[in-house]
Backbone as CSV, one residue per row, in Angstrom:
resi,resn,N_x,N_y,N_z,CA_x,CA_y,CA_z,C_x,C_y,C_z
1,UNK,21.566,-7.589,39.660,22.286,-8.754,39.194,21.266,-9.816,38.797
2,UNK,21.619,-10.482,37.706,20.692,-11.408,37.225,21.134,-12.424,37.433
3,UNK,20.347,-13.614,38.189,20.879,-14.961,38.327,20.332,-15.658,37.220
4,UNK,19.454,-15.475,36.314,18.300,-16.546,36.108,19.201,-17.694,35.351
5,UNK,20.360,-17.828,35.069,21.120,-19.097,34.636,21.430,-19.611,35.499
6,UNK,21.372,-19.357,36.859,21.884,-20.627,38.062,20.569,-21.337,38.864
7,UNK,21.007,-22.497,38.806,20.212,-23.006,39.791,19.221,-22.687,40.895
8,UNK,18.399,-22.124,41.477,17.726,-22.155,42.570,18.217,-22.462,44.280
9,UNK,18.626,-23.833,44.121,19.500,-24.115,44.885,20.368,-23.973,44.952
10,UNK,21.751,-23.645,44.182,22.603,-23.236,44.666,22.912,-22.000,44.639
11,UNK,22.194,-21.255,44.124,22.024,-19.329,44.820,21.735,-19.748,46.206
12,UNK,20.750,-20.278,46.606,20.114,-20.565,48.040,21.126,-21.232,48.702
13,UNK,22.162,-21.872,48.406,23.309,-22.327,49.252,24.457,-21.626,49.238
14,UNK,24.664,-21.107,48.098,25.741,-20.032,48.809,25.154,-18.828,49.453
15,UNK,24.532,-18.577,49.385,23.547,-17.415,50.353,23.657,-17.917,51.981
16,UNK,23.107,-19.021,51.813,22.857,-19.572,53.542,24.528,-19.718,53.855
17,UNK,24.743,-20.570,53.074,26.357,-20.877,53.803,27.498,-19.359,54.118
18,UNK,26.700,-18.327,53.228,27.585,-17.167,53.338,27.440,-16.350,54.746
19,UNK,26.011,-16.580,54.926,25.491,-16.319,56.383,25.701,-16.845,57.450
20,UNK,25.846,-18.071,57.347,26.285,-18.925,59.045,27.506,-18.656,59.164
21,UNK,28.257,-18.458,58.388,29.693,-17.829,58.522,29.598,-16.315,58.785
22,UNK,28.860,-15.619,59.023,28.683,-14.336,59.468,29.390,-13.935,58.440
23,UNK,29.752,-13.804,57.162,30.632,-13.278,55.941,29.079,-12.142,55.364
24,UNK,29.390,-10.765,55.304,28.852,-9.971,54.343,28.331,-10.107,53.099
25,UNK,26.908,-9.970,53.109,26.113,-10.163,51.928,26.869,-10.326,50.649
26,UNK,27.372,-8.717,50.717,27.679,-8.836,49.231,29.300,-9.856,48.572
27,UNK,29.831,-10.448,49.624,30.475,-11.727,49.446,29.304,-12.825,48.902
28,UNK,28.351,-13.113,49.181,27.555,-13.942,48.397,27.328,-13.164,46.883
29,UNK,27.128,-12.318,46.879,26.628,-11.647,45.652,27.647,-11.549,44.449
30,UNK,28.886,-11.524,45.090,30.415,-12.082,44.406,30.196,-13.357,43.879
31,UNK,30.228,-14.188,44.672,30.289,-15.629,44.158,29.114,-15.740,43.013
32,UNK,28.348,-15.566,43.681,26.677,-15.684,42.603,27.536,-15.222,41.199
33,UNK,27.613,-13.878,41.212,28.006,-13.225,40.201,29.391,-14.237,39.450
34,UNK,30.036,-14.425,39.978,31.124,-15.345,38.864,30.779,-16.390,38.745
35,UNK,29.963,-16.970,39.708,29.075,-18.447,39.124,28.505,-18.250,37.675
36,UNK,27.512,-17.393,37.867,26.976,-17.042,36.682,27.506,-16.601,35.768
37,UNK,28.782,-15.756,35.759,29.588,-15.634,34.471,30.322,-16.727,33.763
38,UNK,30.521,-17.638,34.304,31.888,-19.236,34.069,30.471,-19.829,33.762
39,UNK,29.360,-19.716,34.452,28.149,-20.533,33.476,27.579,-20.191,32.203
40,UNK,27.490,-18.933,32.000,26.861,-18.456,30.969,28.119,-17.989,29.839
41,UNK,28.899,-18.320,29.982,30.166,-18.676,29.063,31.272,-17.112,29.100
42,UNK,30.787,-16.099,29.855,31.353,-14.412,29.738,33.042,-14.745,30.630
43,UNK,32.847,-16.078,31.593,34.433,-16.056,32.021,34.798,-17.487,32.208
44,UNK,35.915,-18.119,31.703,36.528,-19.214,31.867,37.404,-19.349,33.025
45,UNK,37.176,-20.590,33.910,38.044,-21.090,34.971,39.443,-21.435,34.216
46,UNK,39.418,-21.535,33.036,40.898,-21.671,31.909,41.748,-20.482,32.155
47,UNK,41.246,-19.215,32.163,41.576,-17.711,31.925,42.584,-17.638,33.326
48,UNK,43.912,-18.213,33.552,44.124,-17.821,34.678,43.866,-16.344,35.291
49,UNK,44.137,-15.529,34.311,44.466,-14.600,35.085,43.085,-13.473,35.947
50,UNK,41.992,-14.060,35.205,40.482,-13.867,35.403,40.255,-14.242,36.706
51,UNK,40.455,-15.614,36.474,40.669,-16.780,37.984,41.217,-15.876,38.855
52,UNK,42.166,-16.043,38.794,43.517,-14.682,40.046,42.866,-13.471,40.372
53,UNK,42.194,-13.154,39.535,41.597,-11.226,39.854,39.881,-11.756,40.921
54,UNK,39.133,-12.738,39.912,38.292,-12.993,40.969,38.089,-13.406,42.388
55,UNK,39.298,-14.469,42.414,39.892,-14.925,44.054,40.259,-13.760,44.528
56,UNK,41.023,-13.109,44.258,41.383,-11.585,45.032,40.495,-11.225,45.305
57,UNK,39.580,-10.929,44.378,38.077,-10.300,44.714,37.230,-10.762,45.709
58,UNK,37.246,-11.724,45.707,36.768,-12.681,46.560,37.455,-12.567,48.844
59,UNK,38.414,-13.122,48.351,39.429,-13.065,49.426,39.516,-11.534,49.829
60,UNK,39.268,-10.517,49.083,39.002,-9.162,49.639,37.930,-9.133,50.336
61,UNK,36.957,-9.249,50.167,35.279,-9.518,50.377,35.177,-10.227,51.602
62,UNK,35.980,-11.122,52.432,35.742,-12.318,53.569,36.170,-11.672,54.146
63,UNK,35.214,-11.785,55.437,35.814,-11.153,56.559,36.687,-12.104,57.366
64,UNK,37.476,-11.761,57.899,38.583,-12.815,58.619,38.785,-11.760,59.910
65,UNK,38.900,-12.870,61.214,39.236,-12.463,62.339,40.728,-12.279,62.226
């Protein structure tokens, strides 16, 4: 996965914050990844239905007690 369009810091903060929450790597690697797509123009927060499939994606990915 290629970040090089995001920030530094905030790869490095959703990383850490994904960890003190004991949440599974590749839940950070999710987020990273649609960060970087809605940045680099491949997905719009407009697109509901994009939106809806990634939160699923997402909300699949978290671990919950």
């Amino acid at each position: 996965m290629s970040l090089e369009n995001l920030d530094k810091s905030i790869t490095e903060s959703v990383i850490e914050i994904v960890e003190k929450n004991s949440q599974p790597a590749d839940l950070a690697n999710k987020i990273l990844s649609w960060l970087d797509a809605v940045h680099s123009g491949q997905e719009s927060l407009d697109d509901k239905n994009s939106y809806l499939n990634r939160i699923e994606v997402l909300l699949d990915a978290t671990k919950t007690d």
